[in-house]
C-alpha positions as a Markdown table, in Angstrom:
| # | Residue | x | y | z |
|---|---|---|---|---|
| 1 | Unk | -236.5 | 96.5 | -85.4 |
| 2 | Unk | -236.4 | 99.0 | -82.5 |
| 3 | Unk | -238.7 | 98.4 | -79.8 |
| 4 | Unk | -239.9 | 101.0 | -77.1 |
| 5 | Unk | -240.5 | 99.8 | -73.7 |
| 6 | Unk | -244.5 | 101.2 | -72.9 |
| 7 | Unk | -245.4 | 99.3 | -69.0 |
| 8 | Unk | -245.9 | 96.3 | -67.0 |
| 9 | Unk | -248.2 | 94.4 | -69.2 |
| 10 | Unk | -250.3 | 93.9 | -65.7 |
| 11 | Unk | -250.5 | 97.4 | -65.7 |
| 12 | Unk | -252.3 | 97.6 | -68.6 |
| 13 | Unk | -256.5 | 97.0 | -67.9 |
| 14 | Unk | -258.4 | 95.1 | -70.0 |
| 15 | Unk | -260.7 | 96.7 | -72.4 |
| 16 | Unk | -258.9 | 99.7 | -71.5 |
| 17 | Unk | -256.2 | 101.7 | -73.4 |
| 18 | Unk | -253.2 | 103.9 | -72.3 |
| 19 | Unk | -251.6 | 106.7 | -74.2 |
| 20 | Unk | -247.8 | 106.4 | -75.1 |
| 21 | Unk | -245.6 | 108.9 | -76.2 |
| 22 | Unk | -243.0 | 106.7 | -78.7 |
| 23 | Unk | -240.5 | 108.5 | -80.4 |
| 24 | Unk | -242.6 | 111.9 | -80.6 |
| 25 | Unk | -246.0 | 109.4 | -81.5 |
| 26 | Unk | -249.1 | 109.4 | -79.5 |
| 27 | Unk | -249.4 | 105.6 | -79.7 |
| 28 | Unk | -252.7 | 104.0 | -78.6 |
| 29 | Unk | -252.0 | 100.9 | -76.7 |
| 30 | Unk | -254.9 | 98.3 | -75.9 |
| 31 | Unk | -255.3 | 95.0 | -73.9 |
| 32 | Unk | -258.7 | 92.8 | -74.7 |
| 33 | Unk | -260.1 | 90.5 | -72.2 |
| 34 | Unk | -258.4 | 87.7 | -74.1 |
| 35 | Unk | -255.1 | 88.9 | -73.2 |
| 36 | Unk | -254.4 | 90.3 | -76.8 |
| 37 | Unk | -252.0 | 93.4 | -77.5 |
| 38 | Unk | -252.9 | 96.2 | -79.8 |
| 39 | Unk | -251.7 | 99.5 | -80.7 |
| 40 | Unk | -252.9 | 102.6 | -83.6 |
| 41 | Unk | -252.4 | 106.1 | -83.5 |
| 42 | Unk | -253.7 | 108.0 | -81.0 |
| 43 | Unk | -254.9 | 110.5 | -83.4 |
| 44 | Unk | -258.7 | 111.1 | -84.3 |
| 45 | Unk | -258.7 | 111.4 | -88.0 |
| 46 | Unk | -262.4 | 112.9 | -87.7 |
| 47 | Unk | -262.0 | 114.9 | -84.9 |
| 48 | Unk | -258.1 | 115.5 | -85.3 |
| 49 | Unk | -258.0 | 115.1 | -81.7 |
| 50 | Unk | -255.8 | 112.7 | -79.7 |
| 51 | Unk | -258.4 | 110.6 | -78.2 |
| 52 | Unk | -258.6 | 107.2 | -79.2 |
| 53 | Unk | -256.7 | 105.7 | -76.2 |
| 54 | Unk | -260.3 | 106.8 | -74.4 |
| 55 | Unk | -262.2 | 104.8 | -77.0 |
| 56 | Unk | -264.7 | 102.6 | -76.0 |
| 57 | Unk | -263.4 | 98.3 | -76.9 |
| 58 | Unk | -265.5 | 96.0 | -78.1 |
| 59 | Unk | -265.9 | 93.8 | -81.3 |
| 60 | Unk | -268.0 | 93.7 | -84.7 |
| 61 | Unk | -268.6 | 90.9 | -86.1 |
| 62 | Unk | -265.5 | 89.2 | -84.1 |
| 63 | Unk | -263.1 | 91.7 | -85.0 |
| 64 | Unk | -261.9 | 93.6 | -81.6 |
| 65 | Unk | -262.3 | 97.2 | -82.0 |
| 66 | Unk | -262.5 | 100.8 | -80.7 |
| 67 | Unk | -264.6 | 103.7 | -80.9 |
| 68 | Unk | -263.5 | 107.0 | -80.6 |
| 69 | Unk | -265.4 | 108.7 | -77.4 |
| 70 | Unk | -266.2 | 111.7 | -79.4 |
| 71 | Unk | -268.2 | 110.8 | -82.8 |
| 72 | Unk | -268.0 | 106.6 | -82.2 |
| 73 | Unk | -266.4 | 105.6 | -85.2 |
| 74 | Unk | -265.4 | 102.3 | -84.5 |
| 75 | Unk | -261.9 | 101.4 | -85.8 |
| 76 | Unk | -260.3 | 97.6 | -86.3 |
| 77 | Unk | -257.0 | 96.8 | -83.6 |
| 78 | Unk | -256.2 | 94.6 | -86.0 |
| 79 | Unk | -255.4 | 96.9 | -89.2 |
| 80 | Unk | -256.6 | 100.5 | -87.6 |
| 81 | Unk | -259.0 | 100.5 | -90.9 |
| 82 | Unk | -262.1 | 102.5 | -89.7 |
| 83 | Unk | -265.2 | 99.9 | -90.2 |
| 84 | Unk | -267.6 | 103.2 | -90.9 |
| 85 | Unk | -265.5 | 104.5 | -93.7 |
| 86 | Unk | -263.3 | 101.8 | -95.5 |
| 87 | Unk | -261.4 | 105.1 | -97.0 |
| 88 | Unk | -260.2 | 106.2 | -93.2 |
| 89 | Unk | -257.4 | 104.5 | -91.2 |
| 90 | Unk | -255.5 | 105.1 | -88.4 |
| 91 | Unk | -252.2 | 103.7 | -88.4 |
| 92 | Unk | -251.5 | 100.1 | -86.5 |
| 93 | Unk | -247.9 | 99.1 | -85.3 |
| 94 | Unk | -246.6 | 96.2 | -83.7 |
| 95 | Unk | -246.9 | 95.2 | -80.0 |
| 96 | Unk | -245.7 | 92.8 | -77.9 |
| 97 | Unk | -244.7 | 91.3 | -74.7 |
| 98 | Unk | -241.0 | 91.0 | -74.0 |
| 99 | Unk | -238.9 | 89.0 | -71.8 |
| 100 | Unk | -238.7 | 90.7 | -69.1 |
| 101 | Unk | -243.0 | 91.2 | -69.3 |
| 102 | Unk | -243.0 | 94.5 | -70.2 |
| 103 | Unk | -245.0 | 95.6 | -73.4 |
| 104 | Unk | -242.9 | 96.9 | -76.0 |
| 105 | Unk | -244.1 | 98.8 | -79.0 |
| 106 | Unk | -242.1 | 99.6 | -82.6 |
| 107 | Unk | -242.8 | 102.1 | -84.8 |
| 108 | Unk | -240.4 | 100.7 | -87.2 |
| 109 | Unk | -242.5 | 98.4 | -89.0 |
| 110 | Unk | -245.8 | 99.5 | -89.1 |
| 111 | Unk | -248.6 | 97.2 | -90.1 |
| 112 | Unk | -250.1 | 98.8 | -93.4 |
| 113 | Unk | -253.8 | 98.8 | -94.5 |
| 114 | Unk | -254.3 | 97.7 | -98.3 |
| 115 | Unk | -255.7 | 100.4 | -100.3 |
């Protein structure tokens, strides 16, 4: 698996995201308050703007999410399945902290919502 090198996971607030450009892919990277990576597309699939890096963290039901800043829908970090309309996703890859403490992001594998 190729793995893109994003920051300084330091550098990275939490309940904030950061925007990354990965291989031509907006990638939406986000840190929770319990130290927890997660990154989706960037991509709005309601707005079809690249906004969800703005998105406002939180949880449902214990499930860490994000809201896109421009019509709220909240989507899962975990799976990138919107939790307003089971039908939408947003794509989810895998994140993590490497060696060196750097977060590092693949686009190889990318974590796929059941239908």
């Amino acid at each position: 698996m190729n793995w893109t090198t994003i920051c300084a996971y330091e550098a990275l607030l939490p309940e904030r995201g950061v925007c990354a450009l990965v291989e031509g892919t907006q990638v939406a990277i986000f840190r929770t308050y319990e130290g927890e990576l997660y990154a989706l597309g960037n991509l709005d699939p309601f707005s079809g703007a690249y906004v969800l890096s703005r998105g406002i963290v939180g949880t449902r039901k214990g499930e860490p999410t994000v809201a896109s800043p421009l019509h709220k829908q909240v989507f899962s970090l975990v799976t990138g399945r919107c939790l307003d309309d089971e039908t939408v996703s947003v794509p989810s890859y895998p994140v993590r902290v490497g060696d060196d403490g750097r977060v590092e992001v693949s686009l190889e594998q990318r974590v796929e919502v059941g239908v």
